[in-house]
Each structure stands twice: as C-alpha cells, then as structure tokens.
N, C-alpha and C positions, 0 to 999 in steps of 0.2 A: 504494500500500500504506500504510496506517495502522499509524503504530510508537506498542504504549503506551497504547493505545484500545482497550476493549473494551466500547463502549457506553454508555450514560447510567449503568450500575451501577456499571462499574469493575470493575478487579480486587478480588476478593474474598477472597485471603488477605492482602491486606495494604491501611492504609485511614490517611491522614492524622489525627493525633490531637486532639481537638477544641480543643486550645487553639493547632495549627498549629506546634507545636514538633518534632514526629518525625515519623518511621513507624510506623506498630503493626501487625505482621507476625504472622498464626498461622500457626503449621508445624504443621500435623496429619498427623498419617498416615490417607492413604486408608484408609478402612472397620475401622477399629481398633475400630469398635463389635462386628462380629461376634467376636474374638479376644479382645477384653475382656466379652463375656458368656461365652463358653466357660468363661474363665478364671473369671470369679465361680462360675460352676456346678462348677467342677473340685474345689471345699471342700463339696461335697454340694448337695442341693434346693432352692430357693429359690422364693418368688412373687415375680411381677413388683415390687410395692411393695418386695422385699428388692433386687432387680435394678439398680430405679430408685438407688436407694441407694447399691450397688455402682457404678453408673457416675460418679454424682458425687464418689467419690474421683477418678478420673482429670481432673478440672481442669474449670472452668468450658465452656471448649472440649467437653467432652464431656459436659453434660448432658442427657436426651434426657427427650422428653416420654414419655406411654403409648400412643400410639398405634402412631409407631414403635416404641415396643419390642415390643409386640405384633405388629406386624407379623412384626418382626424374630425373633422366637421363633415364631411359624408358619412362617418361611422355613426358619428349622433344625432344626425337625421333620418337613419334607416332605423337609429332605435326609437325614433318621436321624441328623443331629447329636445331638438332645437329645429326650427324650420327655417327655409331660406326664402327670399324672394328678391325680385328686381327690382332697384331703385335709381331714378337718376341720378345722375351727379352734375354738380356745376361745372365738373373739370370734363368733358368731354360724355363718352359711352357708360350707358348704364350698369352699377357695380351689385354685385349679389351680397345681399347685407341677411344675419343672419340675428335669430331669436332665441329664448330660450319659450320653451314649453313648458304647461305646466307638469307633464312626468319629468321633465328635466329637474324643477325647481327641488321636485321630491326628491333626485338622484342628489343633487347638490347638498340639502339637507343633512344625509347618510354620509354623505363624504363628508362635512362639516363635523359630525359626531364621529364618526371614525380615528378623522383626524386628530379631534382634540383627545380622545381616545388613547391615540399614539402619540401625543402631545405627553399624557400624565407618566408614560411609559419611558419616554425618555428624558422627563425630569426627573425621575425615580431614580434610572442609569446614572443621571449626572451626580444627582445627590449620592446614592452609593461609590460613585468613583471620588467624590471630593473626601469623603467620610476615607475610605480606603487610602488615600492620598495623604489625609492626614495622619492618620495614625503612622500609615509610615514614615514619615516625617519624625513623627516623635518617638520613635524605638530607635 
C-alpha cells in the first residue's frame, strides 16, 4: 500500500510553496459554485458577464471561466432551478438574463443550512487545533 502518493500530480488541495518554505493548502467546499450562483440570482436577473463577476467576489479559488458557467446555468435550468429568457440591451443584441425559481430558492435554503452546518464543523477543527497548539506550547 502506498501512504501519501497519489500519483505524478499529487494531492491537489494542498501543494508545497514555490520558494519550499510551507504548505499552501485550499479548503474549498465541494460545489459551492452551484449555491453561490443561486445566491447571486436570489438579488434579481442577471447575464452571465454579471454572474462571472459575482463569483469572483468569492476568492480567487472561485473564479470560473464561461464555459463552465454556462454549463452550469443549463444544468439549473433542466432542474427548474432558474429560468432564462431574452432581454435587450442598450449595448447592441439581445442578452439571455437569467432567474432564480422558486424550487431554486428552496435549493439555496438547504445549501444555506448545510453550509452553516459545515461552518460549526470547522470552527470546532479550528478550536480543537488552537487548544492542541496550545498545550503544546506549554509542555
């Protein structure tokens, strides 16, 4: 059995730092893209260019190109998350601006609870590592 190894990539939330001084470790939460578009949508309609936007407030870690967003907004219109339709625009061709629904609002909800869920779970971690941290410190 191989401990530690996972291949010629390595593990890939966490990656030696280029000058070989730490670790550089992303904590992401699994599929926070779909819960953080719900959520942009939940402040009214939006085109993807406002979307793309909206997700690069949440951190570098979360900026996503337009394909997957597209993707990703046909995925939650085949499930009655969000609807789209055609709107003008003052800047030229009419752009596809997108909604939430109300089964969306309930999905966003559950991801709201979820999250803060994994929110108390990882203040717990922190508090256990500070406690741990300390103690070693003082022996």
């Amino acid at each position: 059995m191989r401990h530690g190894h996972r291949g010629r990539r390595g593990n890939r939330s966490r990656t030696w730092d280029a000058d070989g001084r730490r670790w550089v470790v992303s904590a992401r939460v699994e599929r926070f893209f779909e819960p953080a578009l719900l959520l942009a949508l939940r402040g009214g309609q939006a085109h993807g260019y406002e979307l793309v936007d909206a997700m690069s407030t949440w951190g570098d870690d979360y900026v996503v190109d337009s394909g997957n967003l597209y993707r990703m907004l046909r995925s939650l219109e085949d499930e009655s998350l969000i609807r789209s339709s055609w709107a003008d625009s003052d800047r030229g061709a009419a752009r596809r601006v997108y909604a939430l629904e109300p089964k969306g609002e309930r999905v966003l909800e559950a991801w709201a609870e979820a999250l803060a869920a994994t929110g108390e779970v990882l203040q717990q971690f922190r508090a256990a590592f500070d406690a741990a941290d300390d103690a070693r410190e003082a022996s």
